[in-house]
N, C-alpha and C positions, 0 to 999 in steps of 0.2 A: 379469581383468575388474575396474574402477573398481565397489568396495563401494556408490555408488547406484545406478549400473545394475544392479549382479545386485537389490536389492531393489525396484528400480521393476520389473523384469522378472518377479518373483516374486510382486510385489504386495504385499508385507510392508514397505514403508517404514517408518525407524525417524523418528520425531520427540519432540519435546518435550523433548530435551537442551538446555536454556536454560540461559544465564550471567547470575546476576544480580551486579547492581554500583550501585555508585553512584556518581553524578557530583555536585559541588558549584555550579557556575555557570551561572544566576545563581541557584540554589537549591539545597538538597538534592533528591535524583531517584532514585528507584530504578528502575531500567534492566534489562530483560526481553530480552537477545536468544537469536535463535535460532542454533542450531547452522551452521556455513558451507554442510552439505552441505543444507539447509532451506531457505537462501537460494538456493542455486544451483538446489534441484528449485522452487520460488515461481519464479524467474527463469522456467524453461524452462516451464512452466505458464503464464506470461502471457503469453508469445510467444508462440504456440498459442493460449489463448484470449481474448486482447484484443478481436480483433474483436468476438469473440462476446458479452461482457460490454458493451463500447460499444452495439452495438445496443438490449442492457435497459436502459442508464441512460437516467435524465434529463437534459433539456439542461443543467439547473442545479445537476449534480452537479460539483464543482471538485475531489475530493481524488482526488491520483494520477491524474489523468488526461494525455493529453496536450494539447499547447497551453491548458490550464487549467492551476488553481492559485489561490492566494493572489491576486494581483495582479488575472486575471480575474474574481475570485470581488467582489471590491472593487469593479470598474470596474461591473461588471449589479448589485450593491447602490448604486452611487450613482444608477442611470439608475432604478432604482425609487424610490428615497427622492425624486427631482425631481417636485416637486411631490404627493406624497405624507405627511402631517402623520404618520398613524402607523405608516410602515414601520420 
């Protein structure tokens, strides 16, 4: 049996084995990631609870969402700045 399921199964998940690093472009960055089997149990975690966290949010929450983002997030900041002096 794959070592995260027996610990999802047991309940005892191991986390917090981070790699830290750094990258140089366009700055110095020290970089935080998590372990791959952390990724994959966050993956399998949002599929499962997506729905349920969309419901809590705000309509004007942009990060990680779907059909949001960046791009979105700019387009309902320019519709409020129209005609608006100190948005």
């Amino acid at each position: 049996m794959p070592i995260l399921r027996e610990q999802i199964l047991s309940g005892e998940v191991a986390v917090g084995a981070y790699r830290y690093f750094k990258v140089y472009e366009p700055k110095e960055r020290k970089i935080c990631a998590s372990a791959f089997s952390e990724q994959v149990l966050h993956h399998a975690l949002m599929n499962i609870c997506h729905v349920y966290f969309e419901r809590a949010q705000i309509f004007d929450g942009y990060a990680s969402r779907k059909d949001k983002g960046t791009y979105a997030a700019l387009s309902r900041a320019r519709m409020f700045s129209n005609g608006n002096t100190w948005f």
